[in-house]
C-alpha angles and dihedrals in degrees: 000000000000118000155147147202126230131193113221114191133156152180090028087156105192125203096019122153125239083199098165082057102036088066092051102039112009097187088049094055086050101058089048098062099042078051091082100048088050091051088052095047095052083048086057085047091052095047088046093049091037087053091229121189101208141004121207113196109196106201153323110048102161135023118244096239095036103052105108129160091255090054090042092046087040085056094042087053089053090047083051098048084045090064090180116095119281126198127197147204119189112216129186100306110051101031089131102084090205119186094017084145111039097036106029120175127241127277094259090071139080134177118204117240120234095263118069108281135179131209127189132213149146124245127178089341091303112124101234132199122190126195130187144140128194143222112276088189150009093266137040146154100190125124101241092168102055088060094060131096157147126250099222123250095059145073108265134210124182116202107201139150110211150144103244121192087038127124099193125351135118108264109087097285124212141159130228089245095065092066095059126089095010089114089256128146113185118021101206096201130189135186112064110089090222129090110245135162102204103191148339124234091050096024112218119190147171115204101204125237108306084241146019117269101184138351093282089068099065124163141039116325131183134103143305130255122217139205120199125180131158096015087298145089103271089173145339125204135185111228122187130237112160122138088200130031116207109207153171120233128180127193131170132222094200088132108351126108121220087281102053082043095068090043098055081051093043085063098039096055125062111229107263094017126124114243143201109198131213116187118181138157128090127258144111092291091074102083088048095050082038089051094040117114087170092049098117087038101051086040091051083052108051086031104043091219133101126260111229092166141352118211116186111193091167134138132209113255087264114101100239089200092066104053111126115253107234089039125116088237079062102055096047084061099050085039090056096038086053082054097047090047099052119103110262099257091051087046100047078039090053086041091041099064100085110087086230098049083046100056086065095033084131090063086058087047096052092052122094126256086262101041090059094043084045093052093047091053085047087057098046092042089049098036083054089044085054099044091045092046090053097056108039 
């Protein structure tokens, strides 16, 4: 029985700036965005040892402001070391086309135009249409999708980028409803950053980005194979490229010791991973991480990861529930459950009436709705740790 493999990716954005983290750790912004080229070039890899016969890339290869001759020639280089056929849709962030001209890229790929277009081919011995169209600007509200179909007596892919499930927007908005019956077999999607296989008969998927871009876009990221045979979809299968893996991790100190603290997160971070922590529990580890400037250094070296964030939603070893109610360890709490539930001017105003905390009010400013709650819940748990310390 006659039959392919395709490779189907998206949203690889290459060259893209991780600006907020480039000022505060240069080498850092840096990896990240090399991150994505590396991710690309193990998906060429996986296309080369999968003998693939085609890979279909749905948008967003490049960012607008990243998207510099050297990141167009380095991506032409990778089409080139591909050798199979690539189509390509251009989706909302890399509608320019820049440096067509003077960086063209090789004759195995094609980039849809911004009107619907259909190519045909053979591929193992399967008779193959592809259909695409492309972003002609930032912005559209245009249905792409519903312009595109099969003609019927081959295997079809559409190449779209698209906001499915959207009833206006201006991204390209579509409904599930406007893949089905277009003669269409496999609905090679781009533009949301998760992984999602919409449907089946047709089959419908976004791949996800090639690689994380914040800590919102955890887990493993990178394309889909896929099988055809018999001018259908015979599997499909997800396979990771990430060269880092943004992810969450939770430990809790209810009876370790600082010790037995790094190893429970030893065992909950991957190596080179970057990593919001959650720490909870209650014991008499809580005033020392409270108290821990070197906290997310000290975690990034026993761990080998990267801290993106540290939440401590820890207690001293004291049951807060059974305080008595008239006693001094009580009123701190209600004291510090009245701060944290003040609006955010009345709290930086609260923290603000020493000479000292005023002198910095615009640091407090400057800290999220949440930073400032959490800090208010730090100084009542400490100041009970203290008092109860004190008297014990």
């Amino acid at each position: 029985m006659s039959g392919f493999k395709f490779v189907h990716c998206a949203d690889l954005h290459l060259g893209g700036r991780f600006s907020g983290v480039s000022s505060r750790d240069p080498g850092l912004g840096e990896r990240l965005t090399e991150s994505a080229f590396a991710s690309f070039h193990r998906i060429v890899d996986l296309a080369i040892s999968e003998g693939a016969s085609l890979m279909v890339i749905s948008g967003d290869v490049f960012d607008e402001s990243g998207e510099s001759p050297d990141t167009r020639y380095r991506f032409a280089r990778e089409l080139e070391r591909l050798g199979a056929p690539c189509v390509i849709a251009l989706g909302n962030h890399d509608f320019k086309r820049s440096w067509e001209k003077s960086i063209p890229y090789p004759p195995n790929a094609h980039v849809f135009p911004a009107e619907p277009e259909r190519i045909e081919l053979e591929l193992g011995g399967e008779r193959v249409e592809v259909v695409g169209r492309s972003f002609s600007s930032r912005h559209t509200g245009e249905n792409l999708a519903a312009s595109l179909r099969g003609s019927g007596g081959a295997f079809t892919i559409a190449v779209v980028h698209c906001d499915l499930d959207s009833a206006e927007g201006r991204y390209a908005p579509c409904q599930p409803a406007d893949l089905v019956g277009k003669g269409v077999d496999y609905w090679a999607l781009g533009h949301i950053h998760a992984r999602r296989l919409v449907r089946e008969r047709p089959h419908a998927a976004y791949p996800g980005n090639i690689q994380g871009r914040n800590p919102k876009e955890k887990g493993e990221k990178g394309a889909y194979v896929v099988e055809v045979s018999g001018g259908a979809v015979a599997g499909m299968r997800f396979a990771p490229t990430q060269e880092i893996l943004w992810a969450d991790a939770r430990v809790d100190i209810t009876g370790k010791d600082m010790g037995g603290l790094m190893r429970a997160i030893r065992r909950e971070c991957e190596p080179g991973s970057i990593v919001s922590l959650e720490i909870t529990g209650k014991g008499d580890l809580d005033e020392a991480l409270r108290l821990d400037p070197s906290l997310a250094d000290r975690v990034a070296r026993e761990a080998g990861c990267i801290v993106s964030s540290i939440d401590l939603r820890t207690s001293p070893p004291i049951d807060l529930s059974s305080l008595p109610p008239n006693g001094i360890l009580a009123k701190v709490a209600e004291a510090g459950g009245a701060a944290a539930a003040m609006d955010r001017e009345a709290l930086i105003s609260r923290i603000c009436r020493t000479r000292a905390s005023a002198s910095i009010r615009g640091a407090f400013e400057g800290m999220s709705d949440d930073e400032l709650r959490a800090m208010a819940r730090d100084a009542e748990l400490l100041l009970i740790d203290r008092i109860a310390g004190g008297s014990a």
